[in-house]
Backbone as CSV, one residue per row, in Angstrom:
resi,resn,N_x,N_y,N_z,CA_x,CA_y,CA_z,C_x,C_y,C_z
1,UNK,64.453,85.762,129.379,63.601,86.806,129.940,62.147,86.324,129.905
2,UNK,61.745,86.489,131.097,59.949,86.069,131.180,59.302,86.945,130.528
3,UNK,58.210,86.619,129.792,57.303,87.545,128.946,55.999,87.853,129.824
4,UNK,55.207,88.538,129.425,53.894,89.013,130.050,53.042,88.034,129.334
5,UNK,51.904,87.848,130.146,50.394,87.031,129.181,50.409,88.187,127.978
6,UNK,50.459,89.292,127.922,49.745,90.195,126.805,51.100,90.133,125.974
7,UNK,52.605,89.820,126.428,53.533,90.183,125.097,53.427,88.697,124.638
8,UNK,53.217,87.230,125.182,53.057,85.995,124.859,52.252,86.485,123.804
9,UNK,50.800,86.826,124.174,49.964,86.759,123.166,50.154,87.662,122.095
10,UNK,50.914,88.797,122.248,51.253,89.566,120.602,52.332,88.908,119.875
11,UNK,53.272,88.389,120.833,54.206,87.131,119.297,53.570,86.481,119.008
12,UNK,52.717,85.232,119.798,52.273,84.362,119.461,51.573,84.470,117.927
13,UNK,50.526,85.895,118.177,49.810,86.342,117.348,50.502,86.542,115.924
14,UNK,51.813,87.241,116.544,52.440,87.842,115.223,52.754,86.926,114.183
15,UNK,53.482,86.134,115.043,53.955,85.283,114.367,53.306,84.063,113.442
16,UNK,52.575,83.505,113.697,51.366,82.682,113.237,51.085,83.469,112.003
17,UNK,50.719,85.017,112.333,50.166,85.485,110.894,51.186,85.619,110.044
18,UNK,52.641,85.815,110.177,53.790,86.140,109.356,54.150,84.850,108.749
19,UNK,54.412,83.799,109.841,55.072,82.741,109.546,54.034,81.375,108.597
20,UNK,52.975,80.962,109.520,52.136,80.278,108.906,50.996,81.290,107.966
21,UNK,50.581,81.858,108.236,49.508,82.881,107.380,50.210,83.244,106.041
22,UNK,51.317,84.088,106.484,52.137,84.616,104.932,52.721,83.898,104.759
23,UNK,53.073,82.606,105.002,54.207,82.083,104.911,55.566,82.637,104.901
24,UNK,56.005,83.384,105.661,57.413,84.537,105.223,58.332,82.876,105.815
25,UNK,59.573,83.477,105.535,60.477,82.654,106.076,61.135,83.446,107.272
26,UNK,62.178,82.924,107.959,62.931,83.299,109.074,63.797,84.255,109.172
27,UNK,63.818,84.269,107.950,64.837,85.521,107.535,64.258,86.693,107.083
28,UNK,62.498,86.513,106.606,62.069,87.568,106.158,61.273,88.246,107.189
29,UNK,60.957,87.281,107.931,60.183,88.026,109.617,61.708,88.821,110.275
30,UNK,62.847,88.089,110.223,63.818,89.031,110.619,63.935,90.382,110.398
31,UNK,63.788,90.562,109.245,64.291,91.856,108.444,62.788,92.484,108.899
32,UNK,61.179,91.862,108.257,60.406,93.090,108.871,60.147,93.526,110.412
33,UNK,60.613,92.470,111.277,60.750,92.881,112.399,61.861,93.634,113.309
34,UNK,62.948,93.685,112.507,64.369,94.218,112.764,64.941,93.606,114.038
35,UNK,64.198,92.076,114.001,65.072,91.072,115.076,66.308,90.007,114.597
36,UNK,67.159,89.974,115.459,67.949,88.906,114.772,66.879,87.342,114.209
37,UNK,67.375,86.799,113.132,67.117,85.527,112.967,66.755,84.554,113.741
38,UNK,68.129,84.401,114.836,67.896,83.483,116.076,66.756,83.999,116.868
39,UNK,66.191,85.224,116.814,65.546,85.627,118.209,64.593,84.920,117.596
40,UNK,64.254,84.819,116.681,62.490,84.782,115.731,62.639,82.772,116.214
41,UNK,63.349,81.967,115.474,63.605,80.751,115.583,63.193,80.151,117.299
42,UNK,63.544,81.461,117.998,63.832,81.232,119.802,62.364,81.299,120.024
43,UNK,61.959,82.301,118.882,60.267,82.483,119.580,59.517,81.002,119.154
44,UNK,59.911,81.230,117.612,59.034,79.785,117.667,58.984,79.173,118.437
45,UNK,59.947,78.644,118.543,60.380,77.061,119.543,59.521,77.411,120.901
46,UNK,59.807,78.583,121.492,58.984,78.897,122.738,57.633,78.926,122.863
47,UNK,57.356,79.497,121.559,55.829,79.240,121.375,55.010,77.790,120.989
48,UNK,55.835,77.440,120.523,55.252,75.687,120.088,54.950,76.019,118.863
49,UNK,55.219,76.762,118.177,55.650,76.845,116.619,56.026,75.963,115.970
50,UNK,55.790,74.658,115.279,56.920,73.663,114.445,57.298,74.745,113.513
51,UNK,58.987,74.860,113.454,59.639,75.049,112.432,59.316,74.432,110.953
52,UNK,59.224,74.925,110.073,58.642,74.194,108.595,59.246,75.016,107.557
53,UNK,60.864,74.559,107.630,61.580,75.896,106.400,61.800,74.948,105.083
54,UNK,61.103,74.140,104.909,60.761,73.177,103.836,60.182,73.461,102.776
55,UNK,58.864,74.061,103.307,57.178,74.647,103.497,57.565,76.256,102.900
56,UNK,58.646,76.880,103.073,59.703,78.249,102.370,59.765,78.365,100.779
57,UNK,59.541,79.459,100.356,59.531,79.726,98.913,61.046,79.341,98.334
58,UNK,61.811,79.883,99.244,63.554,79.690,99.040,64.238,78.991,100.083
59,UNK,63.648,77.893,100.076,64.710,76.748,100.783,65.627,76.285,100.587
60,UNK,66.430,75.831,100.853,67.699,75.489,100.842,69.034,76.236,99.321
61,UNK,68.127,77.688,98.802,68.770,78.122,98.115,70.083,79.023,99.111
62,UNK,70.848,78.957,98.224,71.710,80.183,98.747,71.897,81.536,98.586
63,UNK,72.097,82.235,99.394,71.765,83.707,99.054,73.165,84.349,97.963
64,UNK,73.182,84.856,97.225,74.135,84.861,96.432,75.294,85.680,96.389
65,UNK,74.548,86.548,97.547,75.606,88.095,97.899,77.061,87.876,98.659
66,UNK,76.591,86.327,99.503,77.747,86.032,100.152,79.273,85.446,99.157
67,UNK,80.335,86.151,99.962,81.562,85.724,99.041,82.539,85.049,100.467
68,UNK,82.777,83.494,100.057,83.865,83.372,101.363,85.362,83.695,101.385
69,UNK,85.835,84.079,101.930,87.287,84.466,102.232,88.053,83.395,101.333
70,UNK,88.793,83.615,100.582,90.281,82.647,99.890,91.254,82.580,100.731
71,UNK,91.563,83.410,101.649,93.084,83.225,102.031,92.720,83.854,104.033
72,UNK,93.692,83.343,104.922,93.478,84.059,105.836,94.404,85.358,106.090
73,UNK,93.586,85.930,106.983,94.455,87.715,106.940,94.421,88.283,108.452
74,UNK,94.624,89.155,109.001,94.518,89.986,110.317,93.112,89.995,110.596
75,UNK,92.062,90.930,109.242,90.899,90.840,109.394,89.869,89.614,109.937
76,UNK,90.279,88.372,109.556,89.697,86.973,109.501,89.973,86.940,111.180
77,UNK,91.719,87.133,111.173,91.836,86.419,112.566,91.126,87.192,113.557
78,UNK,90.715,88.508,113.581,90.245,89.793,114.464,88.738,88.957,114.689
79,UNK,87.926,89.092,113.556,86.964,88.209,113.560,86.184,87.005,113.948
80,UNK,87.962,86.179,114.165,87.592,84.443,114.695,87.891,84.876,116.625
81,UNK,88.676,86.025,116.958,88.562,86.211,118.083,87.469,86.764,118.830
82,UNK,86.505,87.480,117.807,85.268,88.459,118.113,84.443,86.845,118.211
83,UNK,84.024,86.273,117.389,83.519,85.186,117.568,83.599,84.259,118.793
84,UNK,84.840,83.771,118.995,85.070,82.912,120.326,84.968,83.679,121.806
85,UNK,84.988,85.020,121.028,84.541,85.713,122.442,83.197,85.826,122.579
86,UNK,82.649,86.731,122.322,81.058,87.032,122.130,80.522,86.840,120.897
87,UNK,80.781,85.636,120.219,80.113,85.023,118.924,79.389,83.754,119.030
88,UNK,78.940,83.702,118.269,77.556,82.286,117.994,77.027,81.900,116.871
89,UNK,77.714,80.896,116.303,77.370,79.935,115.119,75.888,79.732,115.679
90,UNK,74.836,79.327,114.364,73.577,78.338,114.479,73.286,78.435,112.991
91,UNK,72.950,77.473,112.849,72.900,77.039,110.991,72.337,78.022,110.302
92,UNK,71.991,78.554,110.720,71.019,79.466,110.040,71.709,80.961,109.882
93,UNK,72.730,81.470,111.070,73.499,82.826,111.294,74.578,82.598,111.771
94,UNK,75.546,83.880,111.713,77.118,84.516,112.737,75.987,85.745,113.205
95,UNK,76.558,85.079,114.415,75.685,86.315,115.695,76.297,86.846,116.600
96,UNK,76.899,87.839,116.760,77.463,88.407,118.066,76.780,89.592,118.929
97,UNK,76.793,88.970,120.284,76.410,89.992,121.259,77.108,90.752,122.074
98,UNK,76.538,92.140,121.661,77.437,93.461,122.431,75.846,94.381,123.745
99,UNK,77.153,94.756,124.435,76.082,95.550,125.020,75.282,96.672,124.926
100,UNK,74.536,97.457,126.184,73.762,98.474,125.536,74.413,99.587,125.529
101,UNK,75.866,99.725,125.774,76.907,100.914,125.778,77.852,100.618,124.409
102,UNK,77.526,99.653,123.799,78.551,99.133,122.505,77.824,99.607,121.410
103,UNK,77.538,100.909,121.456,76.293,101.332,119.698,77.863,101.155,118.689
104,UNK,79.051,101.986,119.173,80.061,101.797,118.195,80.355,100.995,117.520
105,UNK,81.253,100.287,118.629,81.684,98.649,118.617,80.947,97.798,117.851
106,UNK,79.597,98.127,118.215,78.373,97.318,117.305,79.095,97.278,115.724
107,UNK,78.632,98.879,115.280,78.891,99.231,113.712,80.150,98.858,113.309
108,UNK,81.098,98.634,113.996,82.379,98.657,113.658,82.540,96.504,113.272
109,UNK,81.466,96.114,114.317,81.606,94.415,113.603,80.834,94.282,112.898
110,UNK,79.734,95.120,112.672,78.858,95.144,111.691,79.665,95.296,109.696
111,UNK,80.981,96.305,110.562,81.579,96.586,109.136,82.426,95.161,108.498
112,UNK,82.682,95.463,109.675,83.647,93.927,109.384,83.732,92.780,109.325
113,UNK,82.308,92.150,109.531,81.582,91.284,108.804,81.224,91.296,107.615
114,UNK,80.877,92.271,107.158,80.073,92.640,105.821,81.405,92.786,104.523
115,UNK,82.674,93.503,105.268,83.912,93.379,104.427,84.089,92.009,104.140
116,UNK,84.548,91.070,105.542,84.955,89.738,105.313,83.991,89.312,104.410
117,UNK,82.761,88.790,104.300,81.625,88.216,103.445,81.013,89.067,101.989
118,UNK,81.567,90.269,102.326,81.483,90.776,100.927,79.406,91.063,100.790
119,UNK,79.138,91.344,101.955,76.867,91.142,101.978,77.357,92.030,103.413
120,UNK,75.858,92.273,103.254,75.584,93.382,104.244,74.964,92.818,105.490
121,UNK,75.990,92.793,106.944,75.615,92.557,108.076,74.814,93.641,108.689
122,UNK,73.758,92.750,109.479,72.758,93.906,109.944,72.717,93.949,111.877
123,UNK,72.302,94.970,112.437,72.704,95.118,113.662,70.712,95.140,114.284
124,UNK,70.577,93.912,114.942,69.137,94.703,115.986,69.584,94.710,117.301
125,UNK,68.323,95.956,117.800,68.835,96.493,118.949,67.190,95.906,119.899
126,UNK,67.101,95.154,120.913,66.542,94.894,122.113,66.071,95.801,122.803
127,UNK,65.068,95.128,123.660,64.530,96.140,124.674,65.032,96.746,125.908
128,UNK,66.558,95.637,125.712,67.372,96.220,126.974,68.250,97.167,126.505
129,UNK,68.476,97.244,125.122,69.324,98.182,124.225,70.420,97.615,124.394
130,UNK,70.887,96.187,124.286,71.789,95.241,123.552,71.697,95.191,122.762
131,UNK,72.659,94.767,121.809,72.792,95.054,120.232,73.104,93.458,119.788
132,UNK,72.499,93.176,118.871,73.161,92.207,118.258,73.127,92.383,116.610
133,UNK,74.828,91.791,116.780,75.379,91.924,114.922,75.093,90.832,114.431
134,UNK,74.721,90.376,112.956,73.971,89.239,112.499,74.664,89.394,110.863
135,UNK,74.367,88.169,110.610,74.224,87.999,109.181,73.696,86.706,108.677
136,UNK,72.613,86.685,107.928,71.889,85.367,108.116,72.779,84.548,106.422
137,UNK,73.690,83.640,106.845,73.965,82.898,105.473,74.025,81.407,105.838
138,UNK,73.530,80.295,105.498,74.127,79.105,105.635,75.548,78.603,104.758
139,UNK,75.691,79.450,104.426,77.236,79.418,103.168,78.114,79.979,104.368
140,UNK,78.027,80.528,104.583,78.927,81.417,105.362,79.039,80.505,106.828
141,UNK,78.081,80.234,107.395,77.554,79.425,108.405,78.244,77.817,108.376
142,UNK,78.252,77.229,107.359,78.357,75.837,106.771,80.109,76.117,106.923
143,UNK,80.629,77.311,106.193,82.379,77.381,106.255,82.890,77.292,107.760
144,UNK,82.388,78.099,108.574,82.607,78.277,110.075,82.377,77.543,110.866
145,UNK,81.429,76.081,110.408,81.968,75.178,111.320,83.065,74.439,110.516
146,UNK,83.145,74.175,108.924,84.632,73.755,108.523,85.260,73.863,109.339
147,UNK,85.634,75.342,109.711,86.456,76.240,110.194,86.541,75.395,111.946
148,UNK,86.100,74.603,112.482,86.421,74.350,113.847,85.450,74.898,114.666
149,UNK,84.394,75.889,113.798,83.781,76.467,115.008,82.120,75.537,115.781
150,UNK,81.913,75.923,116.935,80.816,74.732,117.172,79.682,75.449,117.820
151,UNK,78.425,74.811,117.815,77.457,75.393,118.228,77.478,75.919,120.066
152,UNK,78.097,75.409,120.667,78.105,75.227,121.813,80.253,75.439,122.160
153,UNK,80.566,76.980,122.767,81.992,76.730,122.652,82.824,76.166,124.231
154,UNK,81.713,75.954,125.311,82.095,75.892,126.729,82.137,74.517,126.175
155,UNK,81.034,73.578,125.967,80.966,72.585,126.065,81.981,71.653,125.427
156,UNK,82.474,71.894,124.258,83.539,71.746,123.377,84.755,72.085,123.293
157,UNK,84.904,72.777,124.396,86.099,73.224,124.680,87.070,73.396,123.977
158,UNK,86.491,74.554,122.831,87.345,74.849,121.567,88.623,75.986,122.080
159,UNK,89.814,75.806,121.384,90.499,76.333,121.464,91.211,77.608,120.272
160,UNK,91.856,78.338,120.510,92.607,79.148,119.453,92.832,78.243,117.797
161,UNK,92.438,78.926,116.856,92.437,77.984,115.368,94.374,78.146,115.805
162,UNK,94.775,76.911,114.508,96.345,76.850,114.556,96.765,77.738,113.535
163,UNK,95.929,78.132,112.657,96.626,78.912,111.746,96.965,80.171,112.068
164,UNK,96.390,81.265,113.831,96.846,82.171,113.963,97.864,82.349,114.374
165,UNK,98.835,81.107,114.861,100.269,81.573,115.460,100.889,81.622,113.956
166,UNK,100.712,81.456,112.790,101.194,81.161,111.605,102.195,82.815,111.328
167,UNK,101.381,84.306,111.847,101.737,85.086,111.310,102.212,86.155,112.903
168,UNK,102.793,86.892,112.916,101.886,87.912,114.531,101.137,88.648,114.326
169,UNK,100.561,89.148,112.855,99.763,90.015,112.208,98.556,89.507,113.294
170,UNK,98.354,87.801,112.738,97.338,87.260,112.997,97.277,86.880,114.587
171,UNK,98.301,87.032,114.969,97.965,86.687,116.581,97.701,88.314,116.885
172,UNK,97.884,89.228,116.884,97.255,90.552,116.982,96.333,90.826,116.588
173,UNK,95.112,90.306,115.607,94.455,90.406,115.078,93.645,89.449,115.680
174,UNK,94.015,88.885,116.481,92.587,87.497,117.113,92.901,87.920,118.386
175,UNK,93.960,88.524,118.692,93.787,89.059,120.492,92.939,90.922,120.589
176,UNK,93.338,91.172,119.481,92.569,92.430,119.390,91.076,91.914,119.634
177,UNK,90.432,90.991,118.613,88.915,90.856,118.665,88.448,89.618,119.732
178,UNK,89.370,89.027,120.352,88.975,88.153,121.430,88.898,89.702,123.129
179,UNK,89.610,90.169,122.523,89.699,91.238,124.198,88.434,92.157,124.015
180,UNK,88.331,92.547,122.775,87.243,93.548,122.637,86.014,93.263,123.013
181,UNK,85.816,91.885,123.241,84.368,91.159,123.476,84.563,90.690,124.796
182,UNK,85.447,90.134,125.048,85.756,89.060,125.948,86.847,89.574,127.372
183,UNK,87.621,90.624,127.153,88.230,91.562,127.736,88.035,92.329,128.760
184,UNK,89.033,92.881,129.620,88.888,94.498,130.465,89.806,94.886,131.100
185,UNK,89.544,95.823,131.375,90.800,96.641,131.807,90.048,97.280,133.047
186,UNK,91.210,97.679,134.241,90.474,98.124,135.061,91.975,98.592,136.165
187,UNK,91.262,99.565,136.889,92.480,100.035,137.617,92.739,98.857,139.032
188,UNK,93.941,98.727,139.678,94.458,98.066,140.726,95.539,99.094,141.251
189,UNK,95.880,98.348,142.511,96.164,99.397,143.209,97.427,100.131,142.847
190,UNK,98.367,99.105,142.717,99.430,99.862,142.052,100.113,100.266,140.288
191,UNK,98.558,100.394,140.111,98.934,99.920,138.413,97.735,100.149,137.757
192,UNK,97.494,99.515,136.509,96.300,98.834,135.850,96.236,97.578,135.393
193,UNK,95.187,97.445,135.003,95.728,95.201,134.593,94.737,95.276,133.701
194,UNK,94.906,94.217,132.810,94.142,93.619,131.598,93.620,92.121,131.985
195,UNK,92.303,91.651,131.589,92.365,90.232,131.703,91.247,89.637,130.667
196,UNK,91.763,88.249,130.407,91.064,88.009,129.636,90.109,86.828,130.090
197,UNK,88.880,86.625,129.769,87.994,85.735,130.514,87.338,84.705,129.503
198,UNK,86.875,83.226,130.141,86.351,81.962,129.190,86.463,80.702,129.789
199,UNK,85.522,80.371,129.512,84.929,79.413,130.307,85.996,77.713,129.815
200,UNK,86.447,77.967,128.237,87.407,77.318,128.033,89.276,76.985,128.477
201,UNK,89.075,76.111,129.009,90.803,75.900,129.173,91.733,76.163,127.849
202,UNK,91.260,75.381,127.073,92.290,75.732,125.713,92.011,76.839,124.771
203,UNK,90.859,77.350,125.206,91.167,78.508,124.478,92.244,79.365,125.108
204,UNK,91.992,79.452,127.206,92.943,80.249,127.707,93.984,79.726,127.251
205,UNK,94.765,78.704,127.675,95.591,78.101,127.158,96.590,78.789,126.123
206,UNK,95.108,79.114,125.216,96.013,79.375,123.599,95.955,81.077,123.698
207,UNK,95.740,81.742,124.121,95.841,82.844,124.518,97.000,83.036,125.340
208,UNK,96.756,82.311,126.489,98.329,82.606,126.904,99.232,82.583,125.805
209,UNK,99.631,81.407,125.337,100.306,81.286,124.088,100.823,82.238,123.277
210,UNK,99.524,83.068,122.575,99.621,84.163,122.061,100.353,85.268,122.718
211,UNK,100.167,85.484,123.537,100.717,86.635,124.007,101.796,86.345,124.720
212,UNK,102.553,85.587,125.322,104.213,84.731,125.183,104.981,85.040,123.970
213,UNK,104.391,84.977,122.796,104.515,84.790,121.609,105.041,86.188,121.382
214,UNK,104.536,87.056,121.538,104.568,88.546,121.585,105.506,89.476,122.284
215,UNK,105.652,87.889,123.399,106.829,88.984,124.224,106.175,89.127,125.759
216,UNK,104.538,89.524,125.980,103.916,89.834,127.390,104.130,89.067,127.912
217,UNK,103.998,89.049,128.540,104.209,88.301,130.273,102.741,87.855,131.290
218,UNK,101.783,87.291,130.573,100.522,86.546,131.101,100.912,86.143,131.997
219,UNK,100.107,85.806,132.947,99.398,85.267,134.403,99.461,83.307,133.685
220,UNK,99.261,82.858,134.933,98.666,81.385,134.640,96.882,81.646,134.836
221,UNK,96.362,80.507,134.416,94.935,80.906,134.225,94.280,80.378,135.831
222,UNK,93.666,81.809,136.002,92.895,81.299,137.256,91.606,81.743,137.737
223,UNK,90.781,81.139,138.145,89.433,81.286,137.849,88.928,81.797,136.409
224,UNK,89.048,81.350,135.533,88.599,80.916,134.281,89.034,82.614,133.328
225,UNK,90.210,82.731,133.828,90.958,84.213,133.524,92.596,83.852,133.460
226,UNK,92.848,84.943,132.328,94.305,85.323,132.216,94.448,86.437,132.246
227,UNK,95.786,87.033,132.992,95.802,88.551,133.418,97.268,89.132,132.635
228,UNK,97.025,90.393,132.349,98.405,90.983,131.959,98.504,92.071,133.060
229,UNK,99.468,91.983,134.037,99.667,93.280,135.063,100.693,93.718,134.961
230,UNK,101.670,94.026,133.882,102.695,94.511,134.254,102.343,95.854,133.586
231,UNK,102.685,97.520,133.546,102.032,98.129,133.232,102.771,98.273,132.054
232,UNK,103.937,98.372,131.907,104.778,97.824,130.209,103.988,97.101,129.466
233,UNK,103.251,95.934,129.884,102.194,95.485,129.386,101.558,95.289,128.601
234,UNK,100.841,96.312,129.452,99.421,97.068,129.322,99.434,97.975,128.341
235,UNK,100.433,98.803,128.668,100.401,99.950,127.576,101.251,99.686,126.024
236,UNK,101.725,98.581,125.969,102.290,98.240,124.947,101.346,97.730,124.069
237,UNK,100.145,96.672,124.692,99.123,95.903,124.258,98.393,97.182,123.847
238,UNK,98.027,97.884,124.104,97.050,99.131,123.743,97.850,99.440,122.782
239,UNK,98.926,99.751,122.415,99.464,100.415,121.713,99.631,99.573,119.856
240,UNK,100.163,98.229,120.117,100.171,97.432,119.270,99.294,96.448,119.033
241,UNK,98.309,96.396,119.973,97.302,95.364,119.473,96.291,96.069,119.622
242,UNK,96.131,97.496,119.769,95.025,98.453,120.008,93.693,98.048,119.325
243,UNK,92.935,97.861,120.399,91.773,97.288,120.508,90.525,98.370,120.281
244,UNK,89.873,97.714,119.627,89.124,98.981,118.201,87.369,99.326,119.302
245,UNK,87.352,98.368,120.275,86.133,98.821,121.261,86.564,100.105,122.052
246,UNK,85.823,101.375,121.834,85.875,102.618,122.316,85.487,102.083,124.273
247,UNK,84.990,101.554,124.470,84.840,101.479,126.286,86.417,100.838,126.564
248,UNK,87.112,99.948,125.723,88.256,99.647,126.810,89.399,100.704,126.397
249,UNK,89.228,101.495,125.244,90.317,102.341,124.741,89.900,104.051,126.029
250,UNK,88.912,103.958,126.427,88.025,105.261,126.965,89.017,104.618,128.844
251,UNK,88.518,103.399,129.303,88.761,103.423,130.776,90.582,103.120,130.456
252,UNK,91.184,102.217,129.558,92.447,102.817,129.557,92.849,104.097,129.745
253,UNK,92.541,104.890,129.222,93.169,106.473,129.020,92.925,107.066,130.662
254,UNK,91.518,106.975,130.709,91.068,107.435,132.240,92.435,106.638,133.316
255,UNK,92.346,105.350,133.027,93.220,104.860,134.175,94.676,105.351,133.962
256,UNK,95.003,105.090,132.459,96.831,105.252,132.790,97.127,106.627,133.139
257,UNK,96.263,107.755,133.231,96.109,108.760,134.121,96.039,109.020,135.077
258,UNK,95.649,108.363,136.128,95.191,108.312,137.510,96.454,107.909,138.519
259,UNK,96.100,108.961,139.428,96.860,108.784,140.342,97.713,107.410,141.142
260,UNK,98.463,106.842,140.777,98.967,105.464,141.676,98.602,105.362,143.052
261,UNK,97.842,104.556,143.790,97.468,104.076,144.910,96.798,104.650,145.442
């Protein structure tokens, strides 16, 4: 988004006095500004800010609140699908972006971040009234790329982790939070259809997979989509992999109501 000469010059301003003046760190301009982490890091860089988290009262400490997961579960896998859908590793945070109709959805990954990590995920809201869910840990951050995950997921063309075909808990639990982000539902003419969208082959790939696995009956992937149209489906997937975002649970109901053709 292009800025104005007068909003250039109030970050510019701000920031200089927070960052170099108080010395705060990135995480502490976060919190008094109620911006994500990344946004503040984005300004620097835009502004010609050198980064200097060296130059930080608490560098390279770890924050202590964070606890990482021992074992994987439904929750984890719900999570690694919210991620590969509308999620974003950067050393510094887990960041996911929802829209300006997702206030729910927001709180609801907000919760479930903060369960998984055991610390309190925080939600800022934009001037477009997009939401983004955050949690600033490099512990947490440092596990998740262990974990396969990468800064960049088009480019890398990451696919489904292997440990979710391990359970169906867990393949329900990573198609629940991959659709909720990444998902939609929408009426057609003789029916309704589900599809799932990504710029990755193997993730589709492994999605198809998943849901084979289950029994549905997926589409082959085309234009950078997999579709479920059968309306058995559809309404089975709602039913057993019921997907915890109130907008696709809201135009389901509206549609499997509606008149056929």
């Amino acid at each position: 988004m292009r800025w104005t000469k007068s909003e250039e010059k109030k970050y510019s301003r701000e920031l200089k006095d927070l960052y170099i003046r108080q010395n705060k760190s990135i995480k502490e301009i976060s919190f008094e500004l109620g911006i994500a982490e990344q946004t503040v890091f984005k300004r620097l860089i835009r502004l010609k800010i050198k980064p200097t988290p060296h130059l930080k009262k608490h560098y390279l400490k770890r924050r202590t609140d964070v606890i990482l997961p021992k074992r994987y579960s439904e929750r984890i896998a719900e999570f690694f699908g919210i991620m590969l859908g509308d999620g974003h590793v950067s050393h510094f945070q887990i960041l996911v972006h929802l829209g300006n109709k997702e206030a729910e959805y927001a709180e609801y990954v907000r919760v479930l971040i903060s369960k998984i990590f055991r610390a309190p995920a925080k939600i800022s809201i934009r001037d477009t009234g997009y939401r983004d869910v955050y949690l600033g840990s490099t512990f947490a951050t440092s596990w998740l790329f262990k974990e396969g995950f990468v800064k960049n997921k088009v480019r890398f063309q990451v696919g489904v982790p292997r440990w979710i075909f391990i359970k169906r808990s867990f393949i329900e639990g990573f198609l629940r939070g991959f659709f909720d982000t990444d998902g939609s539902v929408y009426k057609i003419k003789y029916g309704i259809q589900i599809s799932f969208t990504n710029y990755s082959l193997p993730l589709l790939k492994g999605l198809q997979r998943a849901l084979s696995i289950l029994g549905y009956t997926p589409s082959e992937v085309s234009s950078h989509k997999i579709y479920l149209t059968k309306t058995e489906d559809v309404k089975r997937f709602f039913k057993e992999v019921n997907p915890r975002n109130p907008k696709h649970q809201r135009r389901f109901k509206q549609f499997i109501h509606a008149p056929v053709g």
